[in-house]
DOLUMTI-37904 format. One line per 4 residues: number of its first residue (from 0); their letters; for each residue z, y, x of N, C-alpha, C, CB. Coordinates in Angstrom, 1 decimal, decimal comma. Glycine has a CB too. Example, Ala and Ser with C-alpha at 12.3 -4.5 7.8 and 13.67 -1.06 7.14 Angstrom:
// residues 2
0) AS) 7,8:-5,7:13,2:7,8:-4,5:12,3:7,8:-3,3:13,2:9,0:-4,5:11,3 | 7,1:-2,2:12,8:7,1:-1,1:13,7:7,9:0,0:12,9:5,7:-0,6:14,1
***
This chain:
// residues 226
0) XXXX) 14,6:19,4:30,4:15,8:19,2:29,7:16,8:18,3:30,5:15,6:18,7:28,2 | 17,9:18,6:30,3:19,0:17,8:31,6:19,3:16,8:31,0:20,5:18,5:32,2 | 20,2:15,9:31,3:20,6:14,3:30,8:21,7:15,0:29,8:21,3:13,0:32,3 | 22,6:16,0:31,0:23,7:16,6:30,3:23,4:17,1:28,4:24,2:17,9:31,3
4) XXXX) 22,5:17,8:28,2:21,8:18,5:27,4:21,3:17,6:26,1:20,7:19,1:28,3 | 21,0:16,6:26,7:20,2:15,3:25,7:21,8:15,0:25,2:19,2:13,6:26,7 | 22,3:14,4:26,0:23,3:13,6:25,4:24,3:15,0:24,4:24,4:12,7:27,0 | 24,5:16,2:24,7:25,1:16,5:23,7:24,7:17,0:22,8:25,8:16,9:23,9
8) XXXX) 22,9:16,8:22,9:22,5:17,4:21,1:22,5:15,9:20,8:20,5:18,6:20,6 | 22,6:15,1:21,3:22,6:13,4:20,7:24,3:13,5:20,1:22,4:11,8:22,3 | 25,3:13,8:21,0:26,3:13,7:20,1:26,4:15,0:18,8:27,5:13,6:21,0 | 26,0:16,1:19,1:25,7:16,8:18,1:25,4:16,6:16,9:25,2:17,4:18,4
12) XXXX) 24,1:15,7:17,3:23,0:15,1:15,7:24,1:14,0:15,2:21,0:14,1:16,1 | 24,8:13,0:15,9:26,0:12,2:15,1:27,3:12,7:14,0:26,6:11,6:16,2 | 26,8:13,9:15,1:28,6:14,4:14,6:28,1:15,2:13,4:29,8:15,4:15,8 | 27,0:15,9:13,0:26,8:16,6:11,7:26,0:15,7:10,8:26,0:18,0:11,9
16) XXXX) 25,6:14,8:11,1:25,5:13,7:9,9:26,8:13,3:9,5:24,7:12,4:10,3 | 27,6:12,9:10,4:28,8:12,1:9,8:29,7:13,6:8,7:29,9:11,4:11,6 | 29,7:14,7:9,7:30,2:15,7:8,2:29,8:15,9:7,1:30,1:16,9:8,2 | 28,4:15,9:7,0:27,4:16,3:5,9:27,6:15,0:5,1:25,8:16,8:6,5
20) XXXX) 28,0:13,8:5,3:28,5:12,4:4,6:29,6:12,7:3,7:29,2:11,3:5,8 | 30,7:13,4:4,8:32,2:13,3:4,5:32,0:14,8:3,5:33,5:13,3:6,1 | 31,5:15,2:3,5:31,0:16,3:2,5:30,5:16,4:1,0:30,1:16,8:3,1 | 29,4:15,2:1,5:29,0:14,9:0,1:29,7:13,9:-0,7:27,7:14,4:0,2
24) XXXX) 29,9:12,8:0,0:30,5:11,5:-0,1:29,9:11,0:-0,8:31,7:11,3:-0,4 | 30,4:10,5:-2,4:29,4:9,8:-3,2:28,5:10,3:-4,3:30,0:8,9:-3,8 | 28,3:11,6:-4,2:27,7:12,5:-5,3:26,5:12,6:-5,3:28,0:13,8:-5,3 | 26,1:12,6:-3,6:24,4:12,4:-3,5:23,9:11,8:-2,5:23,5:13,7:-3,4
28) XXXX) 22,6:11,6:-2,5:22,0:10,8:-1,7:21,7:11,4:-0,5:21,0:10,3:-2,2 | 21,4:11,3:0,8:21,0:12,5:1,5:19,6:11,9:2,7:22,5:13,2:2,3 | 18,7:12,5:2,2:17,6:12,6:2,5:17,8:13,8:4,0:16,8:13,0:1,1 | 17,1:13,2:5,3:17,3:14,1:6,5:15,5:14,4:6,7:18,4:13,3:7,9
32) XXXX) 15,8:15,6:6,9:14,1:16,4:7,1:14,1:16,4:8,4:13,7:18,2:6,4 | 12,8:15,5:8,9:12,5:15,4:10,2:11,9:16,4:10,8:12,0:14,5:10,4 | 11,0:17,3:9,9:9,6:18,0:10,3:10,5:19,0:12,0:8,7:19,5:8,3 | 9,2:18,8:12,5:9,4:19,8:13,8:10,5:19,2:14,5:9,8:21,3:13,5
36) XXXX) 11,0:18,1:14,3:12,2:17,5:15,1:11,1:16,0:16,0:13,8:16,8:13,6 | 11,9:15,8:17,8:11,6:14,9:18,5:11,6:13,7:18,0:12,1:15,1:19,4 | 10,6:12,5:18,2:11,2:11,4:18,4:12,2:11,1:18,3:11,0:11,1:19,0 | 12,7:11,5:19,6:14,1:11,2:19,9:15,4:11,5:19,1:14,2:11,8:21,0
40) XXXX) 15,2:12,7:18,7:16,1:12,9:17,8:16,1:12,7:16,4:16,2:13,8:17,9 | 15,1:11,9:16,0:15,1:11,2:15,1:15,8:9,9:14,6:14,1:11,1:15,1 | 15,4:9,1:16,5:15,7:8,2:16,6:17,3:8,1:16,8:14,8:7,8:17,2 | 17,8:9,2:17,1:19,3:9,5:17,0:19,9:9,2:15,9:19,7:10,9:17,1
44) XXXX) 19,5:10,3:14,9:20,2:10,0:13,2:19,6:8,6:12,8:19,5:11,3:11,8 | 18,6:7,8:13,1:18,5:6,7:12,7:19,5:5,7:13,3:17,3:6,4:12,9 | 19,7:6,1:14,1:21,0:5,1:15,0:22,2:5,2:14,5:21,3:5,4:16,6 | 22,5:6,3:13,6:23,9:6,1:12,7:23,7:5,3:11,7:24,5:7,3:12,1
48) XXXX) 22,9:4,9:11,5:22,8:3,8:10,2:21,9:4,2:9,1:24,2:3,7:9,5 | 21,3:5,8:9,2:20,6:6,7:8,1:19,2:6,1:8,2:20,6:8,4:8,5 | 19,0:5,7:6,9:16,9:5,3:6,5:16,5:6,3:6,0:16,2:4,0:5,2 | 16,5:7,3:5,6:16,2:8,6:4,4:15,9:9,5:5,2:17,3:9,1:3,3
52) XXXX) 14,3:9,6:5,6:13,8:10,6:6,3:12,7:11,6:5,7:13,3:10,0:7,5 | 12,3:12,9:5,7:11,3:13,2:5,1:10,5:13,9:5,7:11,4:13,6:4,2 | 9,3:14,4:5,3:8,3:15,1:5,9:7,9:16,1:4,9:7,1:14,3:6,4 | 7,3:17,2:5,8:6,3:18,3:4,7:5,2:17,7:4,7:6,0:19,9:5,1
56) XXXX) 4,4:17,5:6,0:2,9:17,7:6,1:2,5:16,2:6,0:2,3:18,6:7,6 | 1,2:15,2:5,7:0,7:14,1:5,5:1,0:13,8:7,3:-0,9:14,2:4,8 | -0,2:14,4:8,0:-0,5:14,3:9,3:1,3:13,6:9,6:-1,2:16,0:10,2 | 1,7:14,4:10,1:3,1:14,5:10,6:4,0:13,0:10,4:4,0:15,7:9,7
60) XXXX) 3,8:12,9:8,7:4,4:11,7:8,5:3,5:10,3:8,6:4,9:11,8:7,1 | 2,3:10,4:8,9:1,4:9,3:9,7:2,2:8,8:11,3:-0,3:10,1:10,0 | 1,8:10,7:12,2:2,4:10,1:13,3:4,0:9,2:13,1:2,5:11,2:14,2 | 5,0:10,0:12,4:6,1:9,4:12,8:6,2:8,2:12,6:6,9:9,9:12,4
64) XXXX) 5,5:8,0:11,0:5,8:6,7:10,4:5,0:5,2:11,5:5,0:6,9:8,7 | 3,9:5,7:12,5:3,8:5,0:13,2:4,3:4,7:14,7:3,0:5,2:13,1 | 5,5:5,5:14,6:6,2:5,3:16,3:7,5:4,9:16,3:6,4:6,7:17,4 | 8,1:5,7:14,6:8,9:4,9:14,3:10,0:3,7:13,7:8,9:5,4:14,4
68) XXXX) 10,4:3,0:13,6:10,9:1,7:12,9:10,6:1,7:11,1:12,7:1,7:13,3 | 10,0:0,8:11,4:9,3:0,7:9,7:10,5:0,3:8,3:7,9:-0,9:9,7 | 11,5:0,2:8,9:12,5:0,4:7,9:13,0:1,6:7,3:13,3:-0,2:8,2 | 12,5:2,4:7,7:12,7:4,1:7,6:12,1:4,5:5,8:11,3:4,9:9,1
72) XXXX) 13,1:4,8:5,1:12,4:5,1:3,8:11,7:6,8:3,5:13,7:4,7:2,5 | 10,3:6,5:3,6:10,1:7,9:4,1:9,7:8,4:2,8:8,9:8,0:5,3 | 10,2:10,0:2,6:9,8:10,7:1,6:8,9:12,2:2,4:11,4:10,9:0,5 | 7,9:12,2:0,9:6,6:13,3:1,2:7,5:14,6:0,3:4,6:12,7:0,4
76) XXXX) 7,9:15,7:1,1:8,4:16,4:0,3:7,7:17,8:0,0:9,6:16,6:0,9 | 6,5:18,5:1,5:5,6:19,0:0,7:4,4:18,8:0,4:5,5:19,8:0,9 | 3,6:19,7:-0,1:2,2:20,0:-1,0:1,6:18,7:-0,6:1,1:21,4:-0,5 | 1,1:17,9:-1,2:0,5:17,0:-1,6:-1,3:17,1:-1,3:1,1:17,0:-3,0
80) XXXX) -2,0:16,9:-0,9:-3,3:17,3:-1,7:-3,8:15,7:-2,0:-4,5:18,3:-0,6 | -4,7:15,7:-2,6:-5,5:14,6:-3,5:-6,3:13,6:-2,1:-6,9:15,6:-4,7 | -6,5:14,2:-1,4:-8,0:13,2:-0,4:-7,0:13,3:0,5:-9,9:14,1:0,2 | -5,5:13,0:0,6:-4,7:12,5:1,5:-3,7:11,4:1,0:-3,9:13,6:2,0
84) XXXX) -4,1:11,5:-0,2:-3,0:10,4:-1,0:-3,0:9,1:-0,3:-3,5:10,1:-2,7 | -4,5:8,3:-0,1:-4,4:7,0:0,2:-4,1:6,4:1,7:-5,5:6,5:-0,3 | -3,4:7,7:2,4:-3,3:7,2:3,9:-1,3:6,8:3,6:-3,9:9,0:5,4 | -0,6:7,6:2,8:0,2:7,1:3,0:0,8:6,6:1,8:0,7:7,8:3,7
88) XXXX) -0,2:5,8:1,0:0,4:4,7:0,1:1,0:3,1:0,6:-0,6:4,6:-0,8 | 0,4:3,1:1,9:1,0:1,4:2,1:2,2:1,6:2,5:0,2:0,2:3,2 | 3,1:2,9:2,8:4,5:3,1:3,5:5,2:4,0:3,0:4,6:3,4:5,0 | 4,8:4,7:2,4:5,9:5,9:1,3:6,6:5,1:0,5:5,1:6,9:0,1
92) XXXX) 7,8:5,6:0,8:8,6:5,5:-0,2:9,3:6,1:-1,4:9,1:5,3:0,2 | 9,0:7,3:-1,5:9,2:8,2:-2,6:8,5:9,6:-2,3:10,8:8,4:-2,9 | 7,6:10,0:-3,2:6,7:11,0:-3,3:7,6:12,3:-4,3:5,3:10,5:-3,9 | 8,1:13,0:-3,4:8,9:14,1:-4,1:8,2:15,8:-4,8:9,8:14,4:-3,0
96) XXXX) 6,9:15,3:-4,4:6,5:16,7:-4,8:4,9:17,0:-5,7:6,5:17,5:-3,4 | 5,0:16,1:-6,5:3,8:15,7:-7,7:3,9:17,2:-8,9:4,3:13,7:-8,9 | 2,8:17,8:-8,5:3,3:19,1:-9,1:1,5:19,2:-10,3:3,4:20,7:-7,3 | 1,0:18,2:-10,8:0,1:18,1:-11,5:-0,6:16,7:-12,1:-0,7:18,8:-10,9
100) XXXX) -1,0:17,0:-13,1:-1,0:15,2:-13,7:-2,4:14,6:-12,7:-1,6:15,1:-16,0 | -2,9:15,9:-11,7:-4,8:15,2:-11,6:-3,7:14,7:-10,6:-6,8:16,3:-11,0 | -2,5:14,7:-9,7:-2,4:14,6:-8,5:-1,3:13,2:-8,6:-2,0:16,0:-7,7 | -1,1:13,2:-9,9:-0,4:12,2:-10,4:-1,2:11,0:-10,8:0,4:12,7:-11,4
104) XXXX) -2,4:11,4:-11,1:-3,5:10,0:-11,1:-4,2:9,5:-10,6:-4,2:9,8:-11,5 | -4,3:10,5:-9,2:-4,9:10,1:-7,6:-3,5:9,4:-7,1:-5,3:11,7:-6,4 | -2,6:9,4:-7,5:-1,5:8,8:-6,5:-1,5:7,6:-7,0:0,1:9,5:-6,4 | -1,6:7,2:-8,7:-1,6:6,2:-9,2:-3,1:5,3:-9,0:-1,2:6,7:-10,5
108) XXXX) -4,1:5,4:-9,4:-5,1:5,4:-8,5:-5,3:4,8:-7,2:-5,1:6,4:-8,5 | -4,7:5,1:-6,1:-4,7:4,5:-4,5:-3,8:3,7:-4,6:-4,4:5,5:-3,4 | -2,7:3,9:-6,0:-1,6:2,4:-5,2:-2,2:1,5:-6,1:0,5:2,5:-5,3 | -3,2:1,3:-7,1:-3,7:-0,1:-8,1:-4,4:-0,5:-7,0:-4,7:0,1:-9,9
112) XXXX) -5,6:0,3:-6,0:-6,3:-0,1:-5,4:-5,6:-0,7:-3,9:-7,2:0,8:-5,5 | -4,8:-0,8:-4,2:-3,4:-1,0:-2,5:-2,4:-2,0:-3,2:-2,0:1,0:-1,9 | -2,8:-2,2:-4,7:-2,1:-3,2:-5,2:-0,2:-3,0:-5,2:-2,7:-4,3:-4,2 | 0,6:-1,9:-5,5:1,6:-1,2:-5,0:2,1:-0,1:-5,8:1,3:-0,6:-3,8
116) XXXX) 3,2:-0,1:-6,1:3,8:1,0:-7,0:4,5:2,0:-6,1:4,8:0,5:-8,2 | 4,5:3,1:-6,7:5,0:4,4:-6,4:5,9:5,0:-6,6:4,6:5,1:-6,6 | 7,0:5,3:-6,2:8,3:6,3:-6,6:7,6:7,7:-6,6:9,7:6,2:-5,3 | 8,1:8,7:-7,5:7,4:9,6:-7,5:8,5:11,1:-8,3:5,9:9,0:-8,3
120) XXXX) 8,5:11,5:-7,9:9,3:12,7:-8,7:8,3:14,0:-9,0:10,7:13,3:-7,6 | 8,8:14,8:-9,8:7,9:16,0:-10,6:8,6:17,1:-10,2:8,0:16,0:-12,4 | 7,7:18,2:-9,5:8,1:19,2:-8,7:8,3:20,2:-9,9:7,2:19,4:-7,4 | 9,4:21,1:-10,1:9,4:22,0:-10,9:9,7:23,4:-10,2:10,3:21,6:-11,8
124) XXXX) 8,9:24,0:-10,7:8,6:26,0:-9,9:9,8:26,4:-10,1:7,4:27,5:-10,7 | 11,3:26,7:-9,1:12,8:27,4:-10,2:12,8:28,5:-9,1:15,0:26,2:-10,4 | 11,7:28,7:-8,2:12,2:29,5:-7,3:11,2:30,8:-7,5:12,2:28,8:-5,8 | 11,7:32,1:-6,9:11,2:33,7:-7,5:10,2:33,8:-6,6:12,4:35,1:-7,4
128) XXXX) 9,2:33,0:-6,2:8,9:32,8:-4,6:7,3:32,6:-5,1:9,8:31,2:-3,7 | 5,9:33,1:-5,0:4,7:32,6:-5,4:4,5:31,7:-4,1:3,5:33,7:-5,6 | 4,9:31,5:-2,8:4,6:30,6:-1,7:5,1:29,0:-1,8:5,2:31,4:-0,3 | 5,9:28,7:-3,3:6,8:27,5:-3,6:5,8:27,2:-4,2:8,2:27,6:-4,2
132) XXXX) 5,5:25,4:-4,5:4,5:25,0:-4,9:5,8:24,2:-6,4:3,4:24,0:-3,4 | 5,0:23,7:-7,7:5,9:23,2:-8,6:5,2:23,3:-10,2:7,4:24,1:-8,4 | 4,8:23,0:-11,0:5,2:23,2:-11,9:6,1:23,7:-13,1:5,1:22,9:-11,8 | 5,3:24,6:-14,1:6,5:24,8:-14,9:6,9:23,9:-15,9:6,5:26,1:-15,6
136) XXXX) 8,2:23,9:-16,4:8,5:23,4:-17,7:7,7:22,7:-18,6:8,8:24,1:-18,3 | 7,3:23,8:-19,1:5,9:23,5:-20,1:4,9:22,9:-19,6:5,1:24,7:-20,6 | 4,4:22,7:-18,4:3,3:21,7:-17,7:3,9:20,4:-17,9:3,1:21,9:-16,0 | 4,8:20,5:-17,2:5,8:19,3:-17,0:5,7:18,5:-18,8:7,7:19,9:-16,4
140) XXXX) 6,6:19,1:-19,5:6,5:18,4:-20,6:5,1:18,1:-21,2:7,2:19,0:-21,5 | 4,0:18,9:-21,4:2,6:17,9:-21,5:2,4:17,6:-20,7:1,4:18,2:-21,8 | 2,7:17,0:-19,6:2,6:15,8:-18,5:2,9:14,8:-19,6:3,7:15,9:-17,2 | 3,8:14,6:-19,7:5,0:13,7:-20,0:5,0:12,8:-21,3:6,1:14,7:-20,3
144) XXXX) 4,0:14,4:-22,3:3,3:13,6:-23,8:2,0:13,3:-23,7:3,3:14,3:-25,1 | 1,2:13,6:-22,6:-0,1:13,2:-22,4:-0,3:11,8:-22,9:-0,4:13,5:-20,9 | -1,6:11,4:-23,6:-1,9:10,0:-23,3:-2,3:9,7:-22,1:-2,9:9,6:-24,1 | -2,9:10,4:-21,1:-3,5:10,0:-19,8:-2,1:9,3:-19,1:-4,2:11,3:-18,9
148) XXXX) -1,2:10,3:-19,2:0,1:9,5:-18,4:0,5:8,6:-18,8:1,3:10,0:-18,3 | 0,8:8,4:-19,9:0,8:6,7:-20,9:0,2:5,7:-20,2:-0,1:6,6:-22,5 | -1,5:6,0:-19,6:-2,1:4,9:-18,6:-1,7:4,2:-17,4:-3,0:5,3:-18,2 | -0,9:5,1:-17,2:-0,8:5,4:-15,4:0,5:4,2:-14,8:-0,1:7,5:-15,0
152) XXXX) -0,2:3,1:-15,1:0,5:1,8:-14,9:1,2:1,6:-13,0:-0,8:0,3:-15,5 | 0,8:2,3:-12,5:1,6:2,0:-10,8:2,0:3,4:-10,4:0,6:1,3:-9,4 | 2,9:4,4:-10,8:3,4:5,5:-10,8:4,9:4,9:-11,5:2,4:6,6:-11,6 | 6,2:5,5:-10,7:7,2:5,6:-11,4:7,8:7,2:-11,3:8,1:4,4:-11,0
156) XXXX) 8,0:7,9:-12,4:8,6:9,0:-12,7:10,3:8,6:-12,3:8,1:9,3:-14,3 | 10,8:8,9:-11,4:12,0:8,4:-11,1:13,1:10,2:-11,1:11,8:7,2:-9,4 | 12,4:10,8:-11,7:13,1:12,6:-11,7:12,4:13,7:-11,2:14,5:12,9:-10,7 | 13,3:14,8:-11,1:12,5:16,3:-10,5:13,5:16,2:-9,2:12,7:18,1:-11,7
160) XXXX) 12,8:17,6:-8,9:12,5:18,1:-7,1:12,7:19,7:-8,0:10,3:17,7:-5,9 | 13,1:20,3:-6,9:13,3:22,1:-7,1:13,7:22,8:-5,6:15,0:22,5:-8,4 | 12,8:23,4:-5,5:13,3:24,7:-4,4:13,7:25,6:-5,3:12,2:25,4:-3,3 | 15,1:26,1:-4,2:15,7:27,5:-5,0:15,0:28,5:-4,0:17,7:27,6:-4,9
164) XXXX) 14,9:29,5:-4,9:14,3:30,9:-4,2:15,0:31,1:-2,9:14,5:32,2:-5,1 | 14,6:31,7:-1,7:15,6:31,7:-0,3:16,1:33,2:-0,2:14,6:31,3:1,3 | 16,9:33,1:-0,8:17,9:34,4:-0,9:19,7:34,3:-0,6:17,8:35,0:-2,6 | 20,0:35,3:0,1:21,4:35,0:0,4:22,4:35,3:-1,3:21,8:36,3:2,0
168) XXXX) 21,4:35,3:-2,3:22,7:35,8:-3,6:23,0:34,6:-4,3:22,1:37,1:-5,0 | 24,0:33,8:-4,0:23,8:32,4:-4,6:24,5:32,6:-6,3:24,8:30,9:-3,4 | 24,5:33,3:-6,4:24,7:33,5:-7,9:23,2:33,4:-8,5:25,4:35,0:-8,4 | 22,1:33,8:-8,4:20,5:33,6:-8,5:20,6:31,9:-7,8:19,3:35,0:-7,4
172) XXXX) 20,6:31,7:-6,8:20,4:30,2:-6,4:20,9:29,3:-7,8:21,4:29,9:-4,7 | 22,4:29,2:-7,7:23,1:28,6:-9,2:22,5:28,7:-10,0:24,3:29,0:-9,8 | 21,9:29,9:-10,4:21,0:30,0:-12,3:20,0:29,0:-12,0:20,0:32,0:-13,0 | 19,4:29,1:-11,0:18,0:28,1:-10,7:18,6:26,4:-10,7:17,2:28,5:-8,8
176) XXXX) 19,4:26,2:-9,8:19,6:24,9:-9,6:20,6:24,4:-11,6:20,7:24,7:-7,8 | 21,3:25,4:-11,9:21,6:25,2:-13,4:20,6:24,8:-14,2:22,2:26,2:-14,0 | 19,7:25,7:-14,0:18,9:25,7:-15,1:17,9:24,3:-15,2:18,2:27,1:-15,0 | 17,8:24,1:-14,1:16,9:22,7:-13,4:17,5:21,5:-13,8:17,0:22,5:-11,7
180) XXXX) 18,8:21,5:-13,9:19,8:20,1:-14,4:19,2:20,2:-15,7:21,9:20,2:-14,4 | 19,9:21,4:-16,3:19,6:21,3:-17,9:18,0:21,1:-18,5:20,0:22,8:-18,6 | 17,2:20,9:-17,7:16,1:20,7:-18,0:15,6:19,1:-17,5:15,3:21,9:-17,5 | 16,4:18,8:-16,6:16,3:17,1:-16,1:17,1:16,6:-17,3:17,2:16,7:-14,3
184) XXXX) 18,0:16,9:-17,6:18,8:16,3:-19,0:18,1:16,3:-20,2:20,0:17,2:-19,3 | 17,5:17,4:-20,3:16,5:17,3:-21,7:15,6:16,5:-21,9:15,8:18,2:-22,0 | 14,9:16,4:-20,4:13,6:15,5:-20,6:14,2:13,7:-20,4:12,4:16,1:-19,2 | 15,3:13,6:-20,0:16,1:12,2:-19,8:16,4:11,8:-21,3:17,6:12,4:-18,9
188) XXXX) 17,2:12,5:-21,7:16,9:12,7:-23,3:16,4:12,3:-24,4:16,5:13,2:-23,5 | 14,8:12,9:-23,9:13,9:12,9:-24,9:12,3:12,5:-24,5:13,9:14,2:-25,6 | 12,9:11,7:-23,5:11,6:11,4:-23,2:11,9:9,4:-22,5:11,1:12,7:-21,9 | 11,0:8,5:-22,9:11,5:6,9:-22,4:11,0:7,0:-21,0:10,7:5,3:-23,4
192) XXXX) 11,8:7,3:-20,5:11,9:6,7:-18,8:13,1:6,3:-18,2:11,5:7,7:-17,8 | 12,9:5,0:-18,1:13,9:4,2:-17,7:14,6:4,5:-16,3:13,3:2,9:-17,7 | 14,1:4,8:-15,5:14,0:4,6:-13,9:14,5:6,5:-13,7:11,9:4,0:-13,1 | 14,4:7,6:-14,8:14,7:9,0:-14,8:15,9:8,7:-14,4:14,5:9,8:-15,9
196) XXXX) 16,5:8,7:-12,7:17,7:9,2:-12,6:18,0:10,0:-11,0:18,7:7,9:-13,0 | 16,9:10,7:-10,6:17,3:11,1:-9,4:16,8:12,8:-9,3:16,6:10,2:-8,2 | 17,9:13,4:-9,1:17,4:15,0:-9,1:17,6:15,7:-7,7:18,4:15,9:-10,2 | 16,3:16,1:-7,3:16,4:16,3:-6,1:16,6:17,7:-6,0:15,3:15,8:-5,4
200) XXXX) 17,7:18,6:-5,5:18,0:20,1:-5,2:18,8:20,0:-4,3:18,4:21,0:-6,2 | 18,9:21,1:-3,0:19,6:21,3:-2,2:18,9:21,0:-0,8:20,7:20,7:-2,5 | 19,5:22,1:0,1:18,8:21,9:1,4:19,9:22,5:1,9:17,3:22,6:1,8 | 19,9:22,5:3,9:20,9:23,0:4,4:22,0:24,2:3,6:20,3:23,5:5,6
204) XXXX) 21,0:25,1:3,2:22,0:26,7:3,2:22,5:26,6:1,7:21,0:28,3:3,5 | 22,0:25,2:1,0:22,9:25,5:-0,2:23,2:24,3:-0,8:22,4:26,4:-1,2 | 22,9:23,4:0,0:23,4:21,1:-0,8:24,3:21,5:-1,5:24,3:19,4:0,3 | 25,8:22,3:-0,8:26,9:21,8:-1,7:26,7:22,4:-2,8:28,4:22,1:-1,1
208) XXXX) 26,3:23,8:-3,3:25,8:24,5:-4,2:25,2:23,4:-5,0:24,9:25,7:-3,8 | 23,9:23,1:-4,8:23,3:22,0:-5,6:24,1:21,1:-6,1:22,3:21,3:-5,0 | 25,2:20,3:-5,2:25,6:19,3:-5,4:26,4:19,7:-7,2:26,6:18,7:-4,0 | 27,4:21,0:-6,7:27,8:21,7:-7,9:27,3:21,3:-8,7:27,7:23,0:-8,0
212) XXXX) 26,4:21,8:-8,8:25,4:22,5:-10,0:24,3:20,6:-10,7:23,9:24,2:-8,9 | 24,8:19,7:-10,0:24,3:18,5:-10,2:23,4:17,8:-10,2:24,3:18,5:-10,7 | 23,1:18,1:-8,5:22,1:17,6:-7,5:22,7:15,9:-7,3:22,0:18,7:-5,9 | 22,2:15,4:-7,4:22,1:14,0:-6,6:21,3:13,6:-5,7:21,9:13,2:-7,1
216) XXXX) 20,8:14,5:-5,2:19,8:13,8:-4,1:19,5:15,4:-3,2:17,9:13,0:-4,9 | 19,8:15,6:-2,0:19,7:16,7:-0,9:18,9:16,4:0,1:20,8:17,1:-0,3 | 18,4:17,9:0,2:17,1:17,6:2,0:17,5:18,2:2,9:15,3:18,4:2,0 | 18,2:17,6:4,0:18,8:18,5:4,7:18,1:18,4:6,4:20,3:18,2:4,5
220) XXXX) 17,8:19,1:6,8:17,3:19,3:8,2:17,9:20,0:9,5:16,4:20,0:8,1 | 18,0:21,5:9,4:18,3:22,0:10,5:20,0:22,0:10,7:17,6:23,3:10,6 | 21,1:21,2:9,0:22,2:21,0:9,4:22,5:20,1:10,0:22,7:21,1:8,7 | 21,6:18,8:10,1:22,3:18,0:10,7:21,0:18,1:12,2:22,5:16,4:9,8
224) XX) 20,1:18,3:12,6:19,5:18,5:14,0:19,8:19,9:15,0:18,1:18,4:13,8 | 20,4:21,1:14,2:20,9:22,3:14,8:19,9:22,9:15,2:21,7:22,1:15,6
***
C-alpha cells in the first residue's frame, strides 16, 4: 500500500465522520463499527475526537481493546455467548445485544464477581431474517416482570437494539424501525427503569431512516471507513 494511498483513505475516514456528524447532529449518538477494519484506521477515526467503537465478535474486541487506547468506549454489538462474558467485563462499555434473561445473569454474574456494573441494552428480533439474533416482545416483557430480573443488582437495562431486515424496500425497513420505537415507549412507560433512554437502530444504509423513525443511537461502519 503506497504512502499516497494511506494518506487518502486517512483523509477519507475524516471527512465521512465529519459528514455523518453534520448529518446527524444532535439526534443521535454515533457508535463507529470497527469489525474487519485496520488498526490504523481505527486509529484514524479515533484521532477526530470519536470514543464510540464497536465489535461483533468477543475475540476481535479483546485484540483491539488491547492495542488500542483504553479510553475507547467499546460496545459488543454481536451474539453474545455465556462462557465469553467474563473476558470482556473489566472494559466494556455497553453490551448491546442481551437477547435472553440466562445471558442477562451471566453478564450480571461476572460483573458482582469483577466488582463492576454493566450497561446493557435488550436486543429485539424486528428483522424478516432467521440469521438476526433478538428477542421477541413477549420475551422481552417477561424479562422485565420476572422476579429473577428484580435480583440482578450489577446489570443496567439502559434500552433496545434492532436490526432492520436487509432489503432495499425501506417502506418494510420504517414499519420495523416504527414499530421498535413504539414498543421502546411502552416499555419506558410501564415499566421503572430509570436509566431506559437509549434506542439503538440504524446502520450505514439506513441511520437517517432510523434517525426518522426515532433512533438515538446508530452503528455505522463501512460509511464512515469506505
Amino acid at each position: 500500500m503506497t504512502a499516497r494511498f494511506i494518506i487518502f483513505a486517512n483523509i477519507m475516514i475524516v471527512e465521512n465522520i465529519l459528514k455523518i456528524q453534520q448529518e446527524i447532529g444532535q439526534k443521535a449518538e454515533l457508535v463507529i463499527v470497527s469489525k474487519y477494519r485496520t488498526i490504523d484506521d481505527i486509529k484514524e477515526a479515533y484521532n477526530t475526537g470519536h470514543r464510540q467503537f464497536a465489535e461483533n465478535r468477543v475475540q476481535a474486541l479483546l485484540e483491539r481493546a488491547e492495542q488500542l487506547p483504553k479510553d475507547i468506549q467499546w460496545h459488543l454489538i454481536g451474539h453474545l455467548q455465556s462462557n465469553k462474558v467474563k473476558f470482556i467485563i473489566p472494559f466494556i462499555y455497553m453490551i448491546q445485544s442481551v437477547d435472553s434473561l440466562k445471558l442477562l445473569k451471566d453478564i450480571n454474574e461476572q460483573a458482582k464477581k469483577q466488582q463492576t456494573g454493566i450497561d446493557c441494552l435488550l436486543q429485539i428480533a424486528i428483522a424478516d431474517e432467521d440469521t438476526k439474533f433478538g428477542m421477541s416482545e413477549a420475551l422481552c416483557k417477561e424479562l422485565l416482570q420476572s422476579a429473577e430480573f428484580k435480583q440482578l443488582k450489577h446489570i443496567k437495562i439502559r434500552g433496545l437494539m434492532g436490526m432492520a431486515t436487509n432489503t432495499d424496500d425501506n417502506e418494510k425497513i420504517r414499519q420495523e424501525f416504527t414499530g421498535l420505537k413504539a414498543f421502546f415507549d411502552e416499555l419506558k412507560t410501564t415499566f421503572n427503569l430509570p436509566d431506559f433512554n437509549v434506542l439503538s437502530m440504524g446502520m450505514s444504509g439506513d441511520y437517517m431512516l432510523a434517525i426518522d423513525c426515532g433512533s438515538n443511537m446508530i452503528r455505522v461502519g463501512s460509511k464512515v471507513f469506505g
